[in-house]
C-alpha positions in Angstrom: 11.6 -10.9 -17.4 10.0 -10.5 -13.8 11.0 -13.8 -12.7 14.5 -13.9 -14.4 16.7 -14.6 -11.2 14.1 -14.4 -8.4 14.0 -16.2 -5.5 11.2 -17.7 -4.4 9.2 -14.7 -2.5 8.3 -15.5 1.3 5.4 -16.9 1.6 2.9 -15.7 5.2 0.7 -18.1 6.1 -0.6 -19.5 9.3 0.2 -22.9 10.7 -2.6 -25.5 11.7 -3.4 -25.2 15.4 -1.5 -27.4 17.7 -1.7 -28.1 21.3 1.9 -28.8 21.0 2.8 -25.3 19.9 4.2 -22.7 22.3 1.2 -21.1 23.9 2.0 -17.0 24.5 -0.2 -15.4 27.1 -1.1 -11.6 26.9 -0.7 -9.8 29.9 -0.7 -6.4 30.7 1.0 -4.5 33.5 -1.8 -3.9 36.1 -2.5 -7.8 35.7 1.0 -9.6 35.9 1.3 -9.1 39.7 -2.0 -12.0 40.0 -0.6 -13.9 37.4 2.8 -13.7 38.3 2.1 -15.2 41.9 0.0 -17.9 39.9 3.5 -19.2 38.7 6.0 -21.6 39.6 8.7 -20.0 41.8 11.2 -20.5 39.7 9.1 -18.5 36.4 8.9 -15.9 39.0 12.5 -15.9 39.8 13.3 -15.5 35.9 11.0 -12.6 35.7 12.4 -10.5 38.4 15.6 -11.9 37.1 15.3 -10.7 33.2 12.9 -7.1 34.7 9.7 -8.9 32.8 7.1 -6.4 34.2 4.7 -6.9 31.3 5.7 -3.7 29.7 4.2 -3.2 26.6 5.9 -4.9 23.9 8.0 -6.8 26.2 8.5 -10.8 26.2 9.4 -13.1 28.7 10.4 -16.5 27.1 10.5 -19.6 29.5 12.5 -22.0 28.6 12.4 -26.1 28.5 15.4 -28.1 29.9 16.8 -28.1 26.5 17.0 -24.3 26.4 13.9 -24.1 23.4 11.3 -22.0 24.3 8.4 -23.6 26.4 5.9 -20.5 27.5 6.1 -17.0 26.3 4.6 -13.9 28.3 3.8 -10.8 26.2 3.2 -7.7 27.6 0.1 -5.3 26.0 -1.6 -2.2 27.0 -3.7 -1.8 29.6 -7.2 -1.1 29.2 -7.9 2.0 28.8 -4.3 3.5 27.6 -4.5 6.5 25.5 -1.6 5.3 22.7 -2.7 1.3 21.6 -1.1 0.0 18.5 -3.3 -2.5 17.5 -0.2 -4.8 15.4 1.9 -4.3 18.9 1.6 -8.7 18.5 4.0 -8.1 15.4 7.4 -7.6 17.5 6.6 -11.8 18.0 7.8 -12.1 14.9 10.8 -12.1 16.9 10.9 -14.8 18.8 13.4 -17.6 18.4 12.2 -19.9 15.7 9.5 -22.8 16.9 5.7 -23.2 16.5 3.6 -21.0 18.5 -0.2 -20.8 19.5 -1.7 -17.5 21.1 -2.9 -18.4 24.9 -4.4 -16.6 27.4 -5.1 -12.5 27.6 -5.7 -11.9 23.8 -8.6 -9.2 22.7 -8.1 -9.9 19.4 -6.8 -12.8 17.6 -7.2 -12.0 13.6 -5.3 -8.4 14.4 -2.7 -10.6 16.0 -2.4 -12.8 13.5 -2.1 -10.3 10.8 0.3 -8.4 12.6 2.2 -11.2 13.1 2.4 -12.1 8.9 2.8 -8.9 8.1 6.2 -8.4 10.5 7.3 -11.6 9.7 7.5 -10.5 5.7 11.4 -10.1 4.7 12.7 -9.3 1.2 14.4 -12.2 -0.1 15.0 -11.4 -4.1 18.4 -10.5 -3.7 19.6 -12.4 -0.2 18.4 -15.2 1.9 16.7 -14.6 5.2 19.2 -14.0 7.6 17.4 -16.4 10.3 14.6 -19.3 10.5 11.2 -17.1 11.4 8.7 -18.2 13.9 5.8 -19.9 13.1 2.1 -18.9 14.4 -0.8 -21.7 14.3 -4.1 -19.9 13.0 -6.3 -18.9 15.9 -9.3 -20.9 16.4 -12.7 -19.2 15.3 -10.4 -16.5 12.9 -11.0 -15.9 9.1 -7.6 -17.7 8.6 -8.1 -17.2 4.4 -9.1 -13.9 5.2 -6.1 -13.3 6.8 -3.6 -14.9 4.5 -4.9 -13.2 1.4 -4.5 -9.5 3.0 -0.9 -10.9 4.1 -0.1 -12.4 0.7 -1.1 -9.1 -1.1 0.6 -6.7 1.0 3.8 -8.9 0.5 3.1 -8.9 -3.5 3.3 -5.3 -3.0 6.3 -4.6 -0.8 8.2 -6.8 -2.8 7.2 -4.5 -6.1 8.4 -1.3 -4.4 11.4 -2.9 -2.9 12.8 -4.2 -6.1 14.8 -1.2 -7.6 14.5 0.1 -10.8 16.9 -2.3 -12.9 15.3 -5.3 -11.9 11.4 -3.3 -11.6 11.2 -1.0 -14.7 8.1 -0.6 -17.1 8.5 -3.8 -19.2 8.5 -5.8 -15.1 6.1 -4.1 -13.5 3.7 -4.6 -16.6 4.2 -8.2 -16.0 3.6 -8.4 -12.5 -0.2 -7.2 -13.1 -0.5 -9.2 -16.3 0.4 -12.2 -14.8 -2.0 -11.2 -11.3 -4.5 -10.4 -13.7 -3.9 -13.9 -15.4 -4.0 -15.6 -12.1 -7.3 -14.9 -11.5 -8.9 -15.3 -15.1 -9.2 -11.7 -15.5 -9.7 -9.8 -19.1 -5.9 -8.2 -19.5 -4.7 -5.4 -22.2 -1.4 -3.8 -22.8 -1.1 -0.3 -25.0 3.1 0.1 -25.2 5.1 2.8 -26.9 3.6 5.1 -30.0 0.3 2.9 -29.7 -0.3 5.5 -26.7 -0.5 7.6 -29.1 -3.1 6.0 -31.7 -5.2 5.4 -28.6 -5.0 8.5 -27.3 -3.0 8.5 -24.1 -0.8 11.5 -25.2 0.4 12.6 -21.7 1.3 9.2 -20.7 3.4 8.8 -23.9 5.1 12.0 -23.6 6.1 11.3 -19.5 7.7 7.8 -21.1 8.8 8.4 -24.1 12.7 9.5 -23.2 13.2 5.6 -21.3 14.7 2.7 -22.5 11.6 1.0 -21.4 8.7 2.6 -23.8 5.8 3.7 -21.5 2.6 1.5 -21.5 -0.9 1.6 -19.8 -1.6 -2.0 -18.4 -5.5 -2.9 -18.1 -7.4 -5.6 -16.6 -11.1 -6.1 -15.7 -12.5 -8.6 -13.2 -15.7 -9.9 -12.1 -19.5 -9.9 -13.2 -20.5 -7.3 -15.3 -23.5 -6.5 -13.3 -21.4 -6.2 -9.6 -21.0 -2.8 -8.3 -18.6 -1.4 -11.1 -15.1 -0.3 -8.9 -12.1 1.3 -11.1 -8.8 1.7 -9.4 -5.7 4.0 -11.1 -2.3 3.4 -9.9 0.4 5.3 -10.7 3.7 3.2 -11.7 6.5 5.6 -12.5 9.3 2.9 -12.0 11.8 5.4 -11.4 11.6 9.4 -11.3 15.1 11.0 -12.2 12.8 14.5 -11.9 13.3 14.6 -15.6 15.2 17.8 -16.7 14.1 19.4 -14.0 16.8 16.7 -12.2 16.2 15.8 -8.7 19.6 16.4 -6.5 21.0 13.2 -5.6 19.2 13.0 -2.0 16.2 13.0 -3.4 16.4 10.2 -6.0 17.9 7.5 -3.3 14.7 5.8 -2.8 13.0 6.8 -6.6 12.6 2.8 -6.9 9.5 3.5 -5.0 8.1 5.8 -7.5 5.7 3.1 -8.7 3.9 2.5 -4.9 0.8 3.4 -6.1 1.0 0.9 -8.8 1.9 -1.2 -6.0 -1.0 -0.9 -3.9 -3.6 -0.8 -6.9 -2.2 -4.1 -7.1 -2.3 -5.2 -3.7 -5.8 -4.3 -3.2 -6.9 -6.0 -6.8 -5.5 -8.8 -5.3 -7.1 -8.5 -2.2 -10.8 -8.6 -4.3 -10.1 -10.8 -6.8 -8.7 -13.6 -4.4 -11.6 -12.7 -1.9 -14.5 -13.3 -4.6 -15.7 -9.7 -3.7 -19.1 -9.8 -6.3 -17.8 -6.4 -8.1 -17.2 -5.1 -11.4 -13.0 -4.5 -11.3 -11.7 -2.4 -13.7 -7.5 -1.5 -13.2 -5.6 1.1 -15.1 -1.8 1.6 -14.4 -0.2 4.1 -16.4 3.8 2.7 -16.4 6.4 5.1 -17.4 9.8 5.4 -16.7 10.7 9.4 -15.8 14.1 9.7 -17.6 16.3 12.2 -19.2 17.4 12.0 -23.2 17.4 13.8 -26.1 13.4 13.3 -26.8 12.7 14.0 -22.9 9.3 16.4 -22.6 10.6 19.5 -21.6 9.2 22.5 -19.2 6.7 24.9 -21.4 6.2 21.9 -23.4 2.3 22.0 -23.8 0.2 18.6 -24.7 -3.2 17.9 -25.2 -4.4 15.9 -23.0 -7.1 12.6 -23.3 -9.8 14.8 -21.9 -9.0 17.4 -24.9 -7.3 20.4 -22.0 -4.6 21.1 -22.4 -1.7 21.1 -20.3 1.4 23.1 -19.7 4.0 21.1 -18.1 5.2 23.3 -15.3 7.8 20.9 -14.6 9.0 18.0 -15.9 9.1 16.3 -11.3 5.5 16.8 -11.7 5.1 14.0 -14.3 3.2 11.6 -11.9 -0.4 13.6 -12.0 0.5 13.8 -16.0 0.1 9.8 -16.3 -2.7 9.9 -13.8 -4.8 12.0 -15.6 -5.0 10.4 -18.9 -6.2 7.7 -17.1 -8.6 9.1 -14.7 -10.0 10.5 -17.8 -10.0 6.8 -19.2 -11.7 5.5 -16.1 -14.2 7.9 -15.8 -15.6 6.9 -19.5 -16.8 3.8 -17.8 -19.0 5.9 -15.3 -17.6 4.0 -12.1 -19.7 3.5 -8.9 -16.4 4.3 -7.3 -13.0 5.7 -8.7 -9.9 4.8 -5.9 -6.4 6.2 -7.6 -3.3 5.8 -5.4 0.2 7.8 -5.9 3.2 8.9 -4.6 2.5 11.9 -5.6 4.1 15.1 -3.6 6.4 15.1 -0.9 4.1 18.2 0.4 2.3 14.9 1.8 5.2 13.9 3.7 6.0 17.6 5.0 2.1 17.7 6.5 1.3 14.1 7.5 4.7 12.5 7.8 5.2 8.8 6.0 2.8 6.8 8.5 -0.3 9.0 7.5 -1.3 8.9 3.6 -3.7 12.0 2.8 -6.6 11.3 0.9 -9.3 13.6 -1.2 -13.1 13.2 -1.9 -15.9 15.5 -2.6 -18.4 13.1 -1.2 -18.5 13.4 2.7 -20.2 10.2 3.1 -17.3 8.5 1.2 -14.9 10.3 3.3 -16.5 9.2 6.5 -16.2 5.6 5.5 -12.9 5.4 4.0 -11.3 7.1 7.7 -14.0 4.9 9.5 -12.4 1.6 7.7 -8.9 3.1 7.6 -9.7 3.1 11.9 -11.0 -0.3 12.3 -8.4 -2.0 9.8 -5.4 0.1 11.7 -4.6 1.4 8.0 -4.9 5.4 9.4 -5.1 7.7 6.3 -6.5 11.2 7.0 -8.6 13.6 4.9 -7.3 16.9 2.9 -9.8 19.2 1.5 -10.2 19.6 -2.0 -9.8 24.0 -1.1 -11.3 25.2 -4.5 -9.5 28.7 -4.0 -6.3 27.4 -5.1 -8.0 25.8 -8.1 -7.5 29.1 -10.3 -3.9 29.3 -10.0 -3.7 25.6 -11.7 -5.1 28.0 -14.9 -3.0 28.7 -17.7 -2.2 31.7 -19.7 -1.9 30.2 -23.0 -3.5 26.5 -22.2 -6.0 25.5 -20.4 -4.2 24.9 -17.5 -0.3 24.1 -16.0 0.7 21.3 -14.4 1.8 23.2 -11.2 0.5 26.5 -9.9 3.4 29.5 -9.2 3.5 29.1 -5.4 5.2 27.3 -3.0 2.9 26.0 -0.7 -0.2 23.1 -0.5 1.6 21.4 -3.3 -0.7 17.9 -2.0 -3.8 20.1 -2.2 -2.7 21.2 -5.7 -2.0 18.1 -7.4 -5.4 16.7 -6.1 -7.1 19.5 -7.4 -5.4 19.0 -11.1 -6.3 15.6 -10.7 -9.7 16.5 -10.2 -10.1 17.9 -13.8 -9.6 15.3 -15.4 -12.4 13.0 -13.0 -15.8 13.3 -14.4 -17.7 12.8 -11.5 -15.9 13.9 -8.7 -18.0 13.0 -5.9 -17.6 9.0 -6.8 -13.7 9.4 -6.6 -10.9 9.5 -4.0 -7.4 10.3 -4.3 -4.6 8.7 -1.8 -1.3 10.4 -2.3 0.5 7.2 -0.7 4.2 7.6 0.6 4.4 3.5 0.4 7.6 3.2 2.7 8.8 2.8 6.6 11.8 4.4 7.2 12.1 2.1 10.4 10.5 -1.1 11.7 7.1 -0.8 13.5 5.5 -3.9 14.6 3.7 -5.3 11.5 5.4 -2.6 9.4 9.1 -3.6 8.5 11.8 -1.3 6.9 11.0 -0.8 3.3 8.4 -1.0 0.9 4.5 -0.7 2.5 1.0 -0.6 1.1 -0.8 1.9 2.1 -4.7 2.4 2.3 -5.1 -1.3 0.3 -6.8 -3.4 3.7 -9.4 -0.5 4.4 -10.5 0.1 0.8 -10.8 -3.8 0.5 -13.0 -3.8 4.0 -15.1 -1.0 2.0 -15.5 -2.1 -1.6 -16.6 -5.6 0.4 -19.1 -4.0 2.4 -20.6 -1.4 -0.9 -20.8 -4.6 -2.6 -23.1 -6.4 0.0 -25.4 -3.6 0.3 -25.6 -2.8 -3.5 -24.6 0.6 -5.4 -25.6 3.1 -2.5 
């Protein structure tokens, strides 16, 4: 069970405003001289003291008589500066523990907040918070819910990726959407072990069928049945061994995370569903567990698949487009205004974008402009790949319809969207984020660990598609 053992998870919210909290004043470096001479001489004496020069990132804490913090400078960037991080306001998460209020110099108080929640998160299933956290009062005149439920939801889904496997496998992470999906009064279905089979799911079932865990396809639909009709596909391999094509050691340290795009499906559901978003919700997560045993699929193996191809498994560490394309061939029965899938798919991702930049795939240019548009205004940067239909042939097979992998080496992210694509219906209403869904070091708003990636622009656009209709 999920919960067997857990501790409470951290909850991020905001504080109600207080005059009594500890204001913090934004101020940037070509505006601290003016404000420094506006303080009292001995402020000014601490600041030349401690270096404060308003630095970006940089904090100068004044303190009462009793030592607790009483004012708190913050340095930002200056108008104009070519590099801005727009969650710099998360390294306050770092301040000694007290109530705090943002003061003078901030340009914009919901990005502050957020970035504030979302570096304030820690994972605390396994060990208690090494210190008491700050506390921020809500801004006045911000969408405090608004900025709570993104919080809340990208927490649900760092906790997900950052529970390994033992604690996170199929049977947990099925119960993690079941009971989101029950939260929220939505319609909730399991299909588990040889019943893939009988419903036709045969490349989910043969990815699973070697774990302890049997594999199962978790779905839940949301909403009025008249709202603009959204399906998202998250793949939820809980852990990837490579199969018998075994991954060296190195590369199955952080294999817990193998399930991210499970993750974010379910941080963005989340996202809509609490927000009241007037849409049609439809989730698919194909959960498998990639493991090695006597009944393991094998490379040359050849299935066919939901959509009737079939499909030559290349090799068995390509098992994550396997599951994704029975059901992107499940979603795409329901004719979907819009068709979001999200996986940790190829580390060719990594190798061309690095972890901070998801790429993402669409035929439909207009999509594409929004979802980098949203990704921009949201500071949740993804980037587009082209769908490069030359390298679609070498995804053909000699003796099935097609391979799961193509012979080459190269534009393995571009490959794997393109197989993806055969099993889509109607390409132009879909997009595919191959997610990496992990910092490898603390950013402000982005601590070690687990991340969702691409969730809080894709809820920004399915929000605004449902407002203006189905266009």
């Amino acid at each position: 069970m999920l919960n067997k053992g857990k501790k409470t998870p951290m909850t991020l919210t905001l504080e109600e405003w207080s005059s009594e909290a500890v204001a913090i004043d934004f101020v940037d470096k070509g505006g601290w001289p003016q404000v420094k001479d506006s303080l009292p001489p001995v402020v000014s004496a601490l600041a030349a003291a401690t270096g404060f020069d308003a630095k970006a990132g940089s904090q100068l804490i004044v303190p009462a008589m009793d030592g607790a913090p009483a004012h708190v400078f913050f340095g930002v960037e200056e108008p104009g500066a070519k590099k801005r991080d727009p969650f710099l306001a998360g390294k306050l998460a770092s301040l000694p523990p007290g109530l705090y209020r943002l003061g003078e110099g901030v340009a914009d108080a919901t990005n502050a907040a957020l970035a504030f929640l979302l570096a304030s998160y820690a994972f605390t299933r396994y060990a208690a918070p090494k210190a008491e956290k700050p506390r921020l009062c809500a801004p006045e005149g911000i969408g405090r819910a608004r900025v709570e439920r993104i919080a809340g939801a990208v927490a649900l889904g760092r906790d997900l990726v950052n529970t390994p496997a033992n604690d996170m496998g199929p049977e947990a992470l099925a119960e993690a959407a079941l009971a989101l999906a029950a939260r929220h009064g939505a319609q909730s279905r399991v299909i588990v072990g040889d019943a893939l089979l009988a419903e036709n799911f045969p490349l989910i079932h043969a990815v699973g069928r070697a774990a302890a865990q049997a594999p199962r396809l978790v779905e839940f639909t949301h909403g009025p049945e008249d709202g603009l009709k959204v399906t998202l596909v998250g793949k939820g391999v809980c852990y990837d061994t490579g199969g018998l094509d075994i991954k060296p050691s190195s590369a199955m340290a952080l294999m817990k995370k193998d399930m991210g795009g499970a993750a974010v499906t379910l941080s963005l559901a989340s996202m809509v569903m609490d927000g009241a978003v007037p849409v049609r919700l439809r989730v698919l997560l194909p959960i498998v567990e990639n493991s090695i045993s006597a009944n393991a699929f094998r490379t040359g193996d050849i299935y066919r698949s939901r959509k009737g191809l079939t499909v030559e498994i290349g090799n068995t560490d390509a098992e994550g487009r396997l599951i994704l394309a029975d059901a992107l061939a499940y979603a795409s029965e329901g004719e979907p205004d819009l068709l979001f899938n999200f996986a940790t798919l190829t580390g060719a991702a990594r190798v061309a974008l690095g972890p901070e930049l998801p790429p993402f795939y669409t035929g439909d240019d207009t999509l594409a402009q929004e979802i980098a548009a949203h990704g921009r205004a949201v500071n949740d940067p993804v980037w587009r790949m082209p769908l490069w239909d030359n390298y679609d042939s070498g995804l053909d097979g000699k003796i099935s319809d097609l391979n799961s992998v193509t012979s080459g080496g190269f534009s393995g992210s571009i490959v794997a969207a393109l197989f993806l694509r055969r099993f889509v219906s109607e390409p132009a209403r879909w997009a595919h984020f191959d997610v990496y869904c992990w910092n490898p070091s603390t950013k402000p708003g982005r601590p070690e660990g687990g991340e969702v990636q691409s969730a809080r622009l894709l809820y920004q656009l399915i929000e605004d598609r449902a407002l203006r209709g189905k266009a």
